[in-house]
N, CA, C and O of each residue as an XYZ file, in Angstrom:
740
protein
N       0.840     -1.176      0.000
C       0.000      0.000      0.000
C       0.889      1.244      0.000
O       1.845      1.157      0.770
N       0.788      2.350     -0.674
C       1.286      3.756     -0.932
C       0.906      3.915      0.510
O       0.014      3.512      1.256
N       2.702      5.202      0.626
C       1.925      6.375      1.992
C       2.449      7.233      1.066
O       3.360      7.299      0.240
N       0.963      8.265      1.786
C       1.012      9.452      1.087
C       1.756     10.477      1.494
O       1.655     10.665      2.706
N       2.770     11.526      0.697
C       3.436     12.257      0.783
C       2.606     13.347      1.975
O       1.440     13.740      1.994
N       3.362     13.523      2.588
C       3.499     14.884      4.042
C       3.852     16.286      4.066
O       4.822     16.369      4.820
N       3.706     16.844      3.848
C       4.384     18.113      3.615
C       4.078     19.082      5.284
O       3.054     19.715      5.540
N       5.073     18.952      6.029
C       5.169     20.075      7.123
C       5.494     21.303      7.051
O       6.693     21.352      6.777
N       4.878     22.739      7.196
C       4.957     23.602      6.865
C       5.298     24.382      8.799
O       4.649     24.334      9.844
N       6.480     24.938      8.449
C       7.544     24.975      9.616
C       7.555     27.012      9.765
O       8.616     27.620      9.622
N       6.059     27.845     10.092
C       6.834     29.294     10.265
C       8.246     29.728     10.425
O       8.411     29.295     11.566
N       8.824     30.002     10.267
C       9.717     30.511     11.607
C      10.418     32.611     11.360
O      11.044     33.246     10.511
N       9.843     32.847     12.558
C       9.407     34.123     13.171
C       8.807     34.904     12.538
O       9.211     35.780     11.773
N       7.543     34.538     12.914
C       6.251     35.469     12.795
C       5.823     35.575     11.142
O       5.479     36.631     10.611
N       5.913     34.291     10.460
C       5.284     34.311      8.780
C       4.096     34.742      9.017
O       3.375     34.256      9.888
N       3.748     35.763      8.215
C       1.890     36.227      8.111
C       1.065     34.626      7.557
O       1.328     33.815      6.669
N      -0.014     34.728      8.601
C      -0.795     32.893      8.426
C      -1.004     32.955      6.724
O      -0.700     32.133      5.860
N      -1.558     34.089      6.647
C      -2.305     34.177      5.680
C      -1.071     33.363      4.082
O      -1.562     32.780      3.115
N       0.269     33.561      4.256
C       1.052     32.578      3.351
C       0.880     31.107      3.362
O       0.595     30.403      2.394
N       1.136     30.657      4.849
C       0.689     29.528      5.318
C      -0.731     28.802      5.134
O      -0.740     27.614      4.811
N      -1.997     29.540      5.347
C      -2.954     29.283      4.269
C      -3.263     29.027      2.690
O      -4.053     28.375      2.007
N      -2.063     30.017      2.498
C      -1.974     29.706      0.939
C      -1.200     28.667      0.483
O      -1.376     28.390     -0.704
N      -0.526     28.121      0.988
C       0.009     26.559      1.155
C      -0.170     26.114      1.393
O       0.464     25.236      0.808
N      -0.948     25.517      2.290
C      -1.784     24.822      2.701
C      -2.967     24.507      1.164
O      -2.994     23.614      0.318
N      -3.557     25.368      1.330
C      -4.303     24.972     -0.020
C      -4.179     24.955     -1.440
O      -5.076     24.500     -2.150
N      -2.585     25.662     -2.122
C      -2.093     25.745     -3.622
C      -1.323     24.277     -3.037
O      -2.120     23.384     -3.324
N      -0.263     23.737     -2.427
C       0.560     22.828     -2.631
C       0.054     21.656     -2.925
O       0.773     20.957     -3.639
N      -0.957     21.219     -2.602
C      -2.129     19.837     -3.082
C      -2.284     19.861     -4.438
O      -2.154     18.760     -4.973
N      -2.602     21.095     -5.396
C      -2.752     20.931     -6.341
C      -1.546     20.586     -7.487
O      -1.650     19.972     -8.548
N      -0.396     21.202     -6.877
C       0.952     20.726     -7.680
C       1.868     19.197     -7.438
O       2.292     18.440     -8.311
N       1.983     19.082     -6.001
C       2.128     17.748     -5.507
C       1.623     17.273     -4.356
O       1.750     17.805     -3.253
N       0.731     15.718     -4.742
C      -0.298     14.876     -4.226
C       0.193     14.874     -2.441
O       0.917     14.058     -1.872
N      -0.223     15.607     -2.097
C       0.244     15.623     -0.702
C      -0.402     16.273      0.439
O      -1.066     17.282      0.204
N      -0.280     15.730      1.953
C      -0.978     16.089      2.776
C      -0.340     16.985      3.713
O       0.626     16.580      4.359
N      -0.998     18.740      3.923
C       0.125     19.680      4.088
C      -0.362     19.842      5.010
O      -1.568     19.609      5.100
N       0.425     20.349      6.175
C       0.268     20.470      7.702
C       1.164     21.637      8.127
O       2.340     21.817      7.812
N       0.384     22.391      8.900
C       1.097     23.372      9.878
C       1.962     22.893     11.003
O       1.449     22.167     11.855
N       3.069     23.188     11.078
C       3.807     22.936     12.728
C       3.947     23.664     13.429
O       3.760     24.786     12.959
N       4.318     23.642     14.846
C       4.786     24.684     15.492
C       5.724     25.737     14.663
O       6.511     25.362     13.794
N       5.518     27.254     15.084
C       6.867     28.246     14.448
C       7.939     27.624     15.234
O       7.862     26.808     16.153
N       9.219     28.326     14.537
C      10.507     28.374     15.059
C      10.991     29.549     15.347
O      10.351     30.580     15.143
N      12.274     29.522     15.896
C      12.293     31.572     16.006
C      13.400     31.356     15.381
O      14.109     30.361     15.230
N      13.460     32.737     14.941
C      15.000     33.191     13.967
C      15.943     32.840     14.766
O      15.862     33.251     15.924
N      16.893     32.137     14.446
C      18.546     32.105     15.187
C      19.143     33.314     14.957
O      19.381     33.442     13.756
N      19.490     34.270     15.627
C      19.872     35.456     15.291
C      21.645     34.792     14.906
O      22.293     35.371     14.034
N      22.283     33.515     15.688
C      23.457     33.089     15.041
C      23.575     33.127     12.960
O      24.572     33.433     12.307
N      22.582     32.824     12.569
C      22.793     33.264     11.566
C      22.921     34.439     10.406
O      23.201     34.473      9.208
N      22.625     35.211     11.252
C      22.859     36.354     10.867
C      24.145     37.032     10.365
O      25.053     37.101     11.194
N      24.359     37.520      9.203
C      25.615     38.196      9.446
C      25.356     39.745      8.881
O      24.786     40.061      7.837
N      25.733     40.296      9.524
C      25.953     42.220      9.868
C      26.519     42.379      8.568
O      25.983     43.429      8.212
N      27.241     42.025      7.647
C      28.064     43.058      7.133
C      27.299     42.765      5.330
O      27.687     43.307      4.296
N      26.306     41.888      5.456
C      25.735     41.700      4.394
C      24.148     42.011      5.002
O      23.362     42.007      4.054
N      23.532     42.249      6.174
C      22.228     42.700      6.528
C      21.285     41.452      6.184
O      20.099     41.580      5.883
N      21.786     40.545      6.244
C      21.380     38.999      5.710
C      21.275     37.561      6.245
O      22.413     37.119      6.406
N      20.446     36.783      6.537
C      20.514     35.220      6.649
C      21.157     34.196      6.291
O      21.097     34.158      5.062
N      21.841     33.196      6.749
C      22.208     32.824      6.234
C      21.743     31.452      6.066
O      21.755     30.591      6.945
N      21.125     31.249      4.267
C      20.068     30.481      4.479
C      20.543     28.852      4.586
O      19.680     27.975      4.543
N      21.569     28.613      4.689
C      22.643     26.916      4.937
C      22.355     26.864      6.516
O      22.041     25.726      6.865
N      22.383     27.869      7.634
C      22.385     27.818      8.586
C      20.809     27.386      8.914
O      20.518     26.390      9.577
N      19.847     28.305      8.337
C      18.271     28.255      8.959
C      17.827     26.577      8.155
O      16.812     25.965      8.487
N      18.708     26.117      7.199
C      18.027     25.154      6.848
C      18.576     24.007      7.791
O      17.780     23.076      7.920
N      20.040     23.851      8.633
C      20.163     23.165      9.119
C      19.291     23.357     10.724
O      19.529     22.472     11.546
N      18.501     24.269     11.064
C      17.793     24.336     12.266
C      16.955     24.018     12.108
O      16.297     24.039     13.148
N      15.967     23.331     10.583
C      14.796     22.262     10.335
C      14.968     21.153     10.796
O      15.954     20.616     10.291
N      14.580     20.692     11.360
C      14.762     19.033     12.192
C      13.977     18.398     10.852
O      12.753     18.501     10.930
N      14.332     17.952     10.005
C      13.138     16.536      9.730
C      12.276     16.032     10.320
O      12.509     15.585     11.443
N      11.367     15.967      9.916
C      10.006     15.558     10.532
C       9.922     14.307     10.095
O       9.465     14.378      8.955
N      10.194     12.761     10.498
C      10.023     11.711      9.694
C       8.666     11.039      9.903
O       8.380     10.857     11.087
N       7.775     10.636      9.001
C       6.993      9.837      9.622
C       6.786      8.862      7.957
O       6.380      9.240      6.858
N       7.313      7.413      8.484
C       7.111      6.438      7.501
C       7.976      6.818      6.214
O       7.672      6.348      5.118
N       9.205      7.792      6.394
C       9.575      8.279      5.240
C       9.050      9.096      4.095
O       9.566      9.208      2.983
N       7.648      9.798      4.652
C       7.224     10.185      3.187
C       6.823     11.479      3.974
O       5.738     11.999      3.716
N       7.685     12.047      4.963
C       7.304     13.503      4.971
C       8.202     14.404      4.656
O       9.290     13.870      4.870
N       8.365     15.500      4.257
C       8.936     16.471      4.086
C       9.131     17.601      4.701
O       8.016     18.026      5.005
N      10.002     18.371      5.074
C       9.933     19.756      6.081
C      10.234     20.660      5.126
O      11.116     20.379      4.314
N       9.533     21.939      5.055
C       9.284     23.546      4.462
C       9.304     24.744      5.977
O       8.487     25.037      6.850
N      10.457     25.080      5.702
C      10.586     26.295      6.513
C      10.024     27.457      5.841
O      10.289     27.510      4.640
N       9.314     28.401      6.314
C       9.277     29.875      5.241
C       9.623     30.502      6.275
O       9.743     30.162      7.452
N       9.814     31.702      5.587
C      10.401     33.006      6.806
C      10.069     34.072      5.869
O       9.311     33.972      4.904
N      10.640     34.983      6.207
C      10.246     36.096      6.052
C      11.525     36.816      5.801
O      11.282     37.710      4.990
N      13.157     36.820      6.244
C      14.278     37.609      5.930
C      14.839     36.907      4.790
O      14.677     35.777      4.330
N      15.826     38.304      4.344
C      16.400     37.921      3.236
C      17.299     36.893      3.435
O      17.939     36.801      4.482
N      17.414     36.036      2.434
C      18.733     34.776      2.417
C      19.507     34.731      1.467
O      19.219     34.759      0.270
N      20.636     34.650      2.005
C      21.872     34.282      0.880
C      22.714     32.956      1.165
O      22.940     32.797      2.365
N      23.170     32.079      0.416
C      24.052     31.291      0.340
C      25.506     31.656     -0.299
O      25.749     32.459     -1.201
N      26.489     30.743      0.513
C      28.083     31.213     -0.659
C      27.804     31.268     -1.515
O      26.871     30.597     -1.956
N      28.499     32.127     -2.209
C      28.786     32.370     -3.351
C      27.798     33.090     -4.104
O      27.938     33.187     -5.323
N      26.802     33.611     -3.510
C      25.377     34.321     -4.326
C      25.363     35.038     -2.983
O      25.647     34.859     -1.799
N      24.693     36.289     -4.132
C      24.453     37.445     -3.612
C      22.701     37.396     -2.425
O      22.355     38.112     -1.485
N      21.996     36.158     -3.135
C      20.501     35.629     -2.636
C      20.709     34.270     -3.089
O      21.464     33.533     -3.723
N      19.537     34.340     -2.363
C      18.203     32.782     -2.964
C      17.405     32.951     -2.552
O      17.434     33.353     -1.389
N      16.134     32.759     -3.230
C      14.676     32.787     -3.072
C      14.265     30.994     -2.042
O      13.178     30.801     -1.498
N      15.197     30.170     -2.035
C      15.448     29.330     -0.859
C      16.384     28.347     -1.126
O      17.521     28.548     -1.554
N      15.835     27.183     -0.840
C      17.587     26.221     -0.290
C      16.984     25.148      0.202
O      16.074     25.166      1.031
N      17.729     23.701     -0.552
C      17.251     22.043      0.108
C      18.173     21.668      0.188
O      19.163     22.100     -0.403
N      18.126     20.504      1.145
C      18.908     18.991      1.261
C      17.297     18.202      1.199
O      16.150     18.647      1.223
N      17.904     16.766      1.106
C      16.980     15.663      1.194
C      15.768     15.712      2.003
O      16.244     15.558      3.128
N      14.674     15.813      2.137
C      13.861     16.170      2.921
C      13.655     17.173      3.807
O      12.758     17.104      4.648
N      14.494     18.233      3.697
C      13.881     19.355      4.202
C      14.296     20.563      2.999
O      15.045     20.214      2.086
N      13.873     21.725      3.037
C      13.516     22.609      2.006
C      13.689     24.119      2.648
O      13.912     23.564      3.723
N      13.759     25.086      2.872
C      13.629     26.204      3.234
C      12.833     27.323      2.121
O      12.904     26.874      0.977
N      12.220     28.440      2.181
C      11.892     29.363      0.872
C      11.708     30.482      2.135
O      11.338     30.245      3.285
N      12.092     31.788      1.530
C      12.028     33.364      1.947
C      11.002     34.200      0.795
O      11.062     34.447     -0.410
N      10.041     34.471      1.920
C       9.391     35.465      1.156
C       9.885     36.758      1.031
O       9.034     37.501      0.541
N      10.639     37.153      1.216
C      11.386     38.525      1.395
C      11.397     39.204     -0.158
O      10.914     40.310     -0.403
N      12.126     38.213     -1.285
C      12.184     39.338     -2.509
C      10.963     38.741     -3.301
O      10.722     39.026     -4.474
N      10.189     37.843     -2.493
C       9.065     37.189     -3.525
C       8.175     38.596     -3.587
O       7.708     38.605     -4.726
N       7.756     39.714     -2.926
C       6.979     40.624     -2.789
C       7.039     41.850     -3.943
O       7.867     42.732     -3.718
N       6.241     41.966     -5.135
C       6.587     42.909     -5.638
C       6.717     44.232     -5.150
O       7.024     45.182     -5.870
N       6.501     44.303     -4.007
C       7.128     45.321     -3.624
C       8.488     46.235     -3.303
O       8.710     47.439     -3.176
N       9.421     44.792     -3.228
C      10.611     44.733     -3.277
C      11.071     45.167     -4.561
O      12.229     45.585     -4.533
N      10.666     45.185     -5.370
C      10.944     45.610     -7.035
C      10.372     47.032     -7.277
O      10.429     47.400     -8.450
N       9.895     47.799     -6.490
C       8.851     49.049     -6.730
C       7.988     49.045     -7.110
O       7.698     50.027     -7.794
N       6.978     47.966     -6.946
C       5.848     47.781     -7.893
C       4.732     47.769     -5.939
O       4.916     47.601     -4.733
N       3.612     48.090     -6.990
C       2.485     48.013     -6.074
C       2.469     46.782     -5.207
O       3.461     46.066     -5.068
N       1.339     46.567     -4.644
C       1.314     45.099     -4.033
C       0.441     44.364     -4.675
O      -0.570     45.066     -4.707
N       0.214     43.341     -5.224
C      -0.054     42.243     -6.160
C       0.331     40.945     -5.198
O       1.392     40.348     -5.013
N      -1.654     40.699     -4.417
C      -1.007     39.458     -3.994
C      -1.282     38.378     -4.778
O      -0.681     37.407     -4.319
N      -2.173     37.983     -6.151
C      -1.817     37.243     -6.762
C      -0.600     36.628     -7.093
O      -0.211     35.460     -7.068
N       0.177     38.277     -7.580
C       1.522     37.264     -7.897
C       2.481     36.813     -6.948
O       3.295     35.891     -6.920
N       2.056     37.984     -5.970
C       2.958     37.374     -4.503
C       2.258     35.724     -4.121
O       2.853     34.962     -3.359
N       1.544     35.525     -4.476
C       0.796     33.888     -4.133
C       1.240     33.167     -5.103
O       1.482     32.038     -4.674
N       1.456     33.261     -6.154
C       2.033     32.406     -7.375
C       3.557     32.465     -7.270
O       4.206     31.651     -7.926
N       4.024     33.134     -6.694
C       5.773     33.170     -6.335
C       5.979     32.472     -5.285
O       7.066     31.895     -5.238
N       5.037     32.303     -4.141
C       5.512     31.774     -3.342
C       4.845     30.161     -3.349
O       5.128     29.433     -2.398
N       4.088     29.719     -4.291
C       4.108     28.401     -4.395
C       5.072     28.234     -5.197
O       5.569     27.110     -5.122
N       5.642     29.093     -6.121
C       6.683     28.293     -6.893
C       7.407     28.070     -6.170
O       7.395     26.976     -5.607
N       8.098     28.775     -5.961
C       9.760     28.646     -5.060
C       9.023     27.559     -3.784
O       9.978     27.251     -3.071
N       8.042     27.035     -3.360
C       7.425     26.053     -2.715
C       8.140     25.119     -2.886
O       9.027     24.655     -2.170
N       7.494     24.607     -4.539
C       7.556     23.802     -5.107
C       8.643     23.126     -5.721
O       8.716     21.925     -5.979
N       9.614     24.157     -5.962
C      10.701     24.025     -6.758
C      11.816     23.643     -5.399
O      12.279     22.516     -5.226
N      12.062     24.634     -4.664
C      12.558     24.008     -3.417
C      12.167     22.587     -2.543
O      13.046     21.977     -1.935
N      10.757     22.141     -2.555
C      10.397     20.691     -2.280
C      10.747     19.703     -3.639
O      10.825     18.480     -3.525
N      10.887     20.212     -4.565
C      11.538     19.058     -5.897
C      12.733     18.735     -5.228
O      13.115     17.574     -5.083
N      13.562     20.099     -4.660
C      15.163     19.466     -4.563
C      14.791     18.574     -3.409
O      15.257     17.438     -3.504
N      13.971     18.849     -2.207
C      14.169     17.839     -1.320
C      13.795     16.975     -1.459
O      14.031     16.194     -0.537
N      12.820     16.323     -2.829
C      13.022     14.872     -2.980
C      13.781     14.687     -3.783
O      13.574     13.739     -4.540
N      14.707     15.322     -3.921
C      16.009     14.448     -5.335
C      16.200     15.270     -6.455
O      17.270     15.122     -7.046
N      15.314     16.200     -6.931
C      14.684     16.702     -8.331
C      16.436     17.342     -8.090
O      17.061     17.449     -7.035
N      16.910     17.720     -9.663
C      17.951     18.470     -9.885
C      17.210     19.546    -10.847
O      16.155     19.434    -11.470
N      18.144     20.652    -10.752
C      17.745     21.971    -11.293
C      17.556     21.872    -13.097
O      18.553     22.077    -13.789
N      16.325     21.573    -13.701
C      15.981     21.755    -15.225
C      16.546     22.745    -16.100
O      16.680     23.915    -15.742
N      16.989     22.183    -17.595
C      17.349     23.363    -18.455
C      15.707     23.858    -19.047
O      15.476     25.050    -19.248
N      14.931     23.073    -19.220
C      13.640     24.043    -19.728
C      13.336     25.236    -18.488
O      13.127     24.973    -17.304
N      13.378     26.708    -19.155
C      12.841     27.630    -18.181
C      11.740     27.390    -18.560
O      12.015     27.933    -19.629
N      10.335     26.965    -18.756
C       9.288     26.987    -18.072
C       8.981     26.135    -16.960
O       7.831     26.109    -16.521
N       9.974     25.373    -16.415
C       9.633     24.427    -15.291
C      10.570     24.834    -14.087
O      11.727     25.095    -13.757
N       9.256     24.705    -13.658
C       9.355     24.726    -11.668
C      10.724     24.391    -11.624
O      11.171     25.538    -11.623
N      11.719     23.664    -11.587
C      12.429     23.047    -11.268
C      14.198     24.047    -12.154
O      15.366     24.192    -11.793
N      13.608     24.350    -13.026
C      14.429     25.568    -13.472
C      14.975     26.448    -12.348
O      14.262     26.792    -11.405
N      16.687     26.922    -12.510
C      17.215     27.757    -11.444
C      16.722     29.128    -11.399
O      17.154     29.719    -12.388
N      16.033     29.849    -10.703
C      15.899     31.006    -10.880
C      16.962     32.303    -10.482
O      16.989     32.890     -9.400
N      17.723     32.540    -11.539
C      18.495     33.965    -11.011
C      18.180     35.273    -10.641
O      18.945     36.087    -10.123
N      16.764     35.459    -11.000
C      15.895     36.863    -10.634
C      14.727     36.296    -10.868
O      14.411     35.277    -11.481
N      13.726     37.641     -9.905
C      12.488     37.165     -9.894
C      11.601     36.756    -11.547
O      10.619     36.016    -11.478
N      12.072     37.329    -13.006
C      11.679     37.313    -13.939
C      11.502     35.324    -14.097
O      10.442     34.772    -14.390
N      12.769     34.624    -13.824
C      12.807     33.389    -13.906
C      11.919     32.596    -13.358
O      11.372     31.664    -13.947
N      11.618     33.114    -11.527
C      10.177     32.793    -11.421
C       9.024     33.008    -11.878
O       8.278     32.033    -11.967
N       8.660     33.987    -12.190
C       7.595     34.575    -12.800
C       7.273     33.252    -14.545
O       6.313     32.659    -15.037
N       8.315     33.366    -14.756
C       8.114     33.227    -16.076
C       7.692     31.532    -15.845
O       6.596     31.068    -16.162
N       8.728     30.807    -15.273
C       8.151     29.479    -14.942
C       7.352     29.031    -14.462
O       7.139     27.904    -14.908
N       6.483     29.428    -13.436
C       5.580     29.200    -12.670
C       5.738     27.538    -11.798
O       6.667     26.732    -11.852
N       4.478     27.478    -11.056
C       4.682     26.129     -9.813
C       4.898     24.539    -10.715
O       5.494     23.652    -10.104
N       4.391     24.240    -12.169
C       4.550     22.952    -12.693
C       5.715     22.874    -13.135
O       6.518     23.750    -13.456
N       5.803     21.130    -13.137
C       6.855     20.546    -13.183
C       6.797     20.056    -15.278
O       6.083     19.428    -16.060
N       7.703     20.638    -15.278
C       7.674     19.763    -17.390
C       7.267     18.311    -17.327
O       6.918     17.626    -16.365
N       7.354     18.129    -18.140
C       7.269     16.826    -18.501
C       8.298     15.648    -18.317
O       8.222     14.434    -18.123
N       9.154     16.451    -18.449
C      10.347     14.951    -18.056
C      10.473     14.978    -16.984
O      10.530     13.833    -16.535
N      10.633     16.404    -15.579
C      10.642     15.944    -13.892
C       9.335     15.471    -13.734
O       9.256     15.041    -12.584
N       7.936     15.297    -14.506
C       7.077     15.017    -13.727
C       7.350     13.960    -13.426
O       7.073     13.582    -12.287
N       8.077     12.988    -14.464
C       8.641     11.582    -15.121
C       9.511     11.469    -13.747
O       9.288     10.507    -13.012
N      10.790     12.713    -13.276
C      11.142     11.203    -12.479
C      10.666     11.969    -11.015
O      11.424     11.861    -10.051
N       9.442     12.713    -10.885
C       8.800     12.473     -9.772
C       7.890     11.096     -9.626
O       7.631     10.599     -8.530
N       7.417     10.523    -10.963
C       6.761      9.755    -10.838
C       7.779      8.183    -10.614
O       7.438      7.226     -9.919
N       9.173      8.313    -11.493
C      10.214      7.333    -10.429
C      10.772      7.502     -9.464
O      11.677      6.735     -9.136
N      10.311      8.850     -8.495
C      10.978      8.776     -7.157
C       9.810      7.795     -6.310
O       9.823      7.837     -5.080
N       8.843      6.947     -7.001
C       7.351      6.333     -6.040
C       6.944      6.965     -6.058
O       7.181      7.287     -4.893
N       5.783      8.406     -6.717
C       5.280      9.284     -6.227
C       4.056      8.535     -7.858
O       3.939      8.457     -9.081
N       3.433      8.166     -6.448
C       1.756      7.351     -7.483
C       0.459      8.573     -8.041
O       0.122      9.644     -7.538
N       0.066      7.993     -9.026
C      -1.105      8.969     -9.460
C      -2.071      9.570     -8.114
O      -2.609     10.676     -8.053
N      -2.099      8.497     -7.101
C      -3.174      8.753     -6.248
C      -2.416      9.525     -5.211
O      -3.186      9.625     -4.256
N      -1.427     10.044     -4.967
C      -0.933     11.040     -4.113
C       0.229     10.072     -3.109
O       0.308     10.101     -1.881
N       0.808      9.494     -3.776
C       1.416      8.671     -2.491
C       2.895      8.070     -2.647
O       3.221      8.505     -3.752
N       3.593      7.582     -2.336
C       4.791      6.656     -2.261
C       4.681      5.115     -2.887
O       4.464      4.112     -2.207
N       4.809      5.134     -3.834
C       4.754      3.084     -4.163
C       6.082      2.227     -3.170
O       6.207      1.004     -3.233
């Protein structure tokens, strides 16, 4: 019998619910899965570093504990500060194997000078969802830019790709065990 994929959705300090609602109910429709709120976490201010005004998002992803249950859950941190990894100036977020991190920070068109648009602020932040939970089951970064799974270097890359997966990662989501009916074979 399939278990069905888990998705734990992990605040940490003070995410507006109202994102968390919206994941809660967009992430079902992209991958077959059962999404759950957890307790928040609080910012490690250890990750912080002063001289870039920045997160450091290798650090906040190693303060996700994995959530295991039967192997088929997944951990999603969101936050709210900006993140950078070596060697980049950002990232819109950051995986290892079952856990995932994403920052809403430059997802906001506001950050760009533009009005507020929460449509697209809701369609940015399931992508980078989505695309960040591909890496934590295995997915590697796509050359088609219209797929989720595509690297994004600026927000245009998200925008332009949106939350689905092409056709060939749907392929090896569907050989990572991930069954029509929402689950693990």
């Amino acid at each position: 019998m399939a278990e069905r994929l888990e998705i734990a959705l992990v605040p940490i300090d003070g995410v507006d619910p109202i994102t968390i609602a919206w994941l809660k109910e967009d992430l079902p429709t992209i991958l077959p899965a059962r999404v759950e709120e957890f307790p928040p976490l609080p910012l490690s201010p250890r990750h912080f570093r002063n001289e870039r005004s920045q997160y450091l998002a290798d650090g906040l992803l190693s303060d996700l504990t994995p959530v295991i249950r039967n192997g088929t859950m997944l951990c999603l941190g969101i936050t709210g500060v900006d993140l950078f990894s070596p060697g980049m100036n950002f990232v819109f977020g950051i995986a290892t194997t079952g856990r995932a991190l994403i920052s809403t920070f430059r997802l906001r068109p506001e950050f760009y000078g533009m009005p507020p648009k929460p449509k697209v602020y809701r369609w940015r932040i399931l992508t980078e969802a989505v695309h960040e939970l591909g890496h934590a089951l295995g997915l590697p970064h796509c050359d088609y830019p219209g797929c989720v799974m595509y690297f994004s270097r600026w927000i245009g890359d998200t925008d332009r790709k949106g939350p689905g997966f092409c056709y060939r990662c749907s392929k090896r989501i569907e050989g990572l065990g991930m069954a029509d009916n929402g689950g693990f074979q």
